[in-house]
N, C-alpha and C positions, 0 to 999 in steps of 0.2 A: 097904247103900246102893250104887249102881251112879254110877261117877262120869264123866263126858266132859269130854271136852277138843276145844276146836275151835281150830285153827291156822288163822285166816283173813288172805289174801294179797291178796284180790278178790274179785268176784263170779265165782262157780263157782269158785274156789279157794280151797278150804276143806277143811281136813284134820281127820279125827275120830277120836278116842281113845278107848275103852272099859273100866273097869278097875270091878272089883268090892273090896269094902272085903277079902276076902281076899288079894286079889292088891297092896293096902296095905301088908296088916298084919305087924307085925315091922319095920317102915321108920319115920322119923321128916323130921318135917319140920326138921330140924336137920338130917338128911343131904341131904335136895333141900335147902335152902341152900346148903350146901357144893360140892352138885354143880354148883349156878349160879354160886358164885364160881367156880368153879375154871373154867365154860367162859367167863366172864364174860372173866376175864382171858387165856385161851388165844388164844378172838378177838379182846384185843385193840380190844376196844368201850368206844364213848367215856364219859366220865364224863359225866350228863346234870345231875349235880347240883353248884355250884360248890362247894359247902363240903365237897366228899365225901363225902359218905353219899350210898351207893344203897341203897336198898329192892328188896327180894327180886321188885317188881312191876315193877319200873325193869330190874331184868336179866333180869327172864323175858322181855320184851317186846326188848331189845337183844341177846340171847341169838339170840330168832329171827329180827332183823331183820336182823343180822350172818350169820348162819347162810343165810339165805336159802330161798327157795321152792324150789329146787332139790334142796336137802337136803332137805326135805319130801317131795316130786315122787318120793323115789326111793325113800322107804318104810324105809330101815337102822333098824338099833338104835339108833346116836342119836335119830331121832325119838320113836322107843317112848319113850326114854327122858329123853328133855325133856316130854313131855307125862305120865311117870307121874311124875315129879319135881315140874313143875306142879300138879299134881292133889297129892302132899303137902307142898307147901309152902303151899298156898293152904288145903288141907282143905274142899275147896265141890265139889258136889256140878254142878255144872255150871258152866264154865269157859271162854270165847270170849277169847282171844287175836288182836284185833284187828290185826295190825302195819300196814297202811299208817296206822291214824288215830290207834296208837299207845298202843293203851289196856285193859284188863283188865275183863270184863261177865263179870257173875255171875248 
């Protein structure tokens, strides 16, 4: 399976990811959780939920909100790496990361 990821910021700015189940495998989506707490809390982004729990959809999406287009724009390993993280935490085969409307399309 061939999986995308799209970091979308606006119209025409839209970032896309390509990762094949090889380039997965050996990885678990308990490690992309971990990797999303860990930047969750680095940046510093807000709790969206009053009772505490966030959902791994709730920080993928504050992750890149926080993180901003910019960091996108410029192509690093963190982006490789939010979006191969995404793509195992979600496990879905195509992946839209909406952030201005704030929402997760599969």
């Amino acid at each position: 399976m061939i999986y995308h990821v799209n970091v979308v910021f606006g119209k025409d700015r839209e970032y896309t990811y390509t990762f094949s189940d090889s380039e997965l495998a050996g990885r678990s989506a308990e490690e992309a959780r971990r990797w999303f707490d860990r930047e969750f809390n680095e940046l510093d982004c807000p709790q969206t939920n009053p009772v505490g729990k966030v959902l791994v959809i709730d920080k993928i999406l504050n992750v890149a909100r926080v993180a901003g287009e910019q960091r996108f724009n410029e192509g690093k390993v963190w982006t490789h790496e939010f979006a191969y993280f995404a793509a195992l935490a979600l496990g879905r085969d195509t992946i839209t990361v909406d952030v201005p409307g704030m929402s997760i399309n599969y």
